[in-house]
Wavefront OBJ file of the C-alpha trace (Angstrom):
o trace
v 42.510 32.756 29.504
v 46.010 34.243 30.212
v 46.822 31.328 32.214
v 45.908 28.353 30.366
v 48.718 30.289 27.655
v 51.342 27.737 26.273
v 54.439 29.570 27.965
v 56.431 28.459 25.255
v 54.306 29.018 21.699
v 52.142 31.882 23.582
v 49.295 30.320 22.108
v 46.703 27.797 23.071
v 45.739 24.237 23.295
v 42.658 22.001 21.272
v 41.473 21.254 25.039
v 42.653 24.865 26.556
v 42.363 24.039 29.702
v 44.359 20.493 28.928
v 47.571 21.993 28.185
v 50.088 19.616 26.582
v 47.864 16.677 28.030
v 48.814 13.649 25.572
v 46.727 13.907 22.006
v 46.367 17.996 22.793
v 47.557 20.257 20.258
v 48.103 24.045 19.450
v 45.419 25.241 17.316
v 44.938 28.435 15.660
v 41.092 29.684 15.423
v 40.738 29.238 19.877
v 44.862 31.559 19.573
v 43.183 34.118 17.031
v 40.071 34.345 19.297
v 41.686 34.763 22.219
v 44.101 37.185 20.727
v 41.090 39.045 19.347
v 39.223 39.110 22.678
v 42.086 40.452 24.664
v 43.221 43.265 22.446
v 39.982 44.437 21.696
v 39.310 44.359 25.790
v 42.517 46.589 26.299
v 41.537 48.964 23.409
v 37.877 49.380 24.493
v 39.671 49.694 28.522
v 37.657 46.631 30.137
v 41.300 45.299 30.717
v 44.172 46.858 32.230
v 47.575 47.342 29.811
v 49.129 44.254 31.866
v 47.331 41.992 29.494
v 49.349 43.759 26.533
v 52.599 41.290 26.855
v 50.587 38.522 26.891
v 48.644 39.279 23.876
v 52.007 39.927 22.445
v 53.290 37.109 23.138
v 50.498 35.366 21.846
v 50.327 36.912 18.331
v 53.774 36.431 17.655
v 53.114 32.877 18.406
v 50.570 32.861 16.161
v 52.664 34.090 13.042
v 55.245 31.733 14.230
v 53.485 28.700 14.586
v 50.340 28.692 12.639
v 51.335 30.990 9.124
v 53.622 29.434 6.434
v 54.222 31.398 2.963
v 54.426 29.515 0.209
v 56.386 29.987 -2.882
v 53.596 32.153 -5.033
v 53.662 34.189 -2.064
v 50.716 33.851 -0.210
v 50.188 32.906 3.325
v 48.381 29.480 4.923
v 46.898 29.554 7.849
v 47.392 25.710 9.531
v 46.519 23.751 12.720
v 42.669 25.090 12.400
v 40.164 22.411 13.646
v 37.895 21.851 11.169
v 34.631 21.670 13.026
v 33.682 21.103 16.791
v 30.462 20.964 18.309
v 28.445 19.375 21.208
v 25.089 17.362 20.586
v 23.706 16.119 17.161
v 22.645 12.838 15.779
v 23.947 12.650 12.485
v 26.485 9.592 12.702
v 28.511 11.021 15.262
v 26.984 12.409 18.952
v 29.407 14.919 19.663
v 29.875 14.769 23.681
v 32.079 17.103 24.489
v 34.821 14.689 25.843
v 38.525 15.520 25.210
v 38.768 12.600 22.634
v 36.313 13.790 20.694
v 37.634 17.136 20.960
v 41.062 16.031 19.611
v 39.444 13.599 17.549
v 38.028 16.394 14.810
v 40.065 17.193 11.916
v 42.723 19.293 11.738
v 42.792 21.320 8.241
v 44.281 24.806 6.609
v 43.161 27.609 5.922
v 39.436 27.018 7.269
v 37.715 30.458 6.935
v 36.576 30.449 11.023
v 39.940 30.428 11.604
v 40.882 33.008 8.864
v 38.509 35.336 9.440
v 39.582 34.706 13.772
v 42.895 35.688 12.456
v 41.757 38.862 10.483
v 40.286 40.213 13.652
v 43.141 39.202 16.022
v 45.300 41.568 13.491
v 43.523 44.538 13.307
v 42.659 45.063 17.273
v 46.632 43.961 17.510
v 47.098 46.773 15.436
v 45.432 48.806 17.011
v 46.607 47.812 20.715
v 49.722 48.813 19.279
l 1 2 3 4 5 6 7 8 9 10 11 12 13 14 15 16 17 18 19 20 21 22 23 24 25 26 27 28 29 30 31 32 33 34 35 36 37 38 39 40 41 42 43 44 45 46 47 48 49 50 51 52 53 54 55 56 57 58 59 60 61 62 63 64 65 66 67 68 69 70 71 72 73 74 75 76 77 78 79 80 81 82 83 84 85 86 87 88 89 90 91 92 93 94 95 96 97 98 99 100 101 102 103 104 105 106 107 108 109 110 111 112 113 114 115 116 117 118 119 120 121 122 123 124 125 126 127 128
């Protein structure tokens, strides 16, 4: 996963594997996940410590691009896709291209994407 990383944000693409391909975006559930899945490797020692800077990189990414406090003083969590899937026949077959991919809203706050986050942060925290 480390190298399909946005070298700039630290996080990752809609498409990962797509990079900044035109229509692609950042999103934040796929960053969290990621985040999660790599810090949690290094804690448990399936990973060696030379994933640590990326995962770094990545959550401070994450705060930077995808969290925005607003003035009461809570936090939103944007660029979440709202839903993806492959398959299904109700209005919409869902085929697993990059359009449709890209195509899916893009919401705040969607509890996959909170709940990612959550986990990201605590085996950050404890990485660290």
């Amino acid at each position: 996963m480390v190298r399909y990383q946005d070298p700039q944000s630290g996080t990752w693409y809609q498409v990962t594997d797509q990079g900044a391909r035109k229509g692609n975006y950042l999103e934040s559930s796929a960053t969290a996940l990621f985040i999660y899945t790599l810090a949690k490797a290094i804690n448990e020692g399936y990973i060696g410590n030379e994933y640590i800077t990326p995962v770094q990189k990545a959550f401070d990414g994450m705060i930077r691009e995808f969290t925005r406090l607003e003035e009461d003083g809570t936090y939103t969590l944007t660029h979440c896709c709202a839903v993806a899937g492959l398959g299904g026949n109700s209005g919409k077959y869902r085929d697993g291209s990059f359009e449709y991919y890209i195509g899916e809203s893009v919401i705040e706050n969607d509890p996959k994407s909170v709940g990612a986050f959550i986990l990201a942060a605590i085996e950050y925290e404890r990485m660290n």
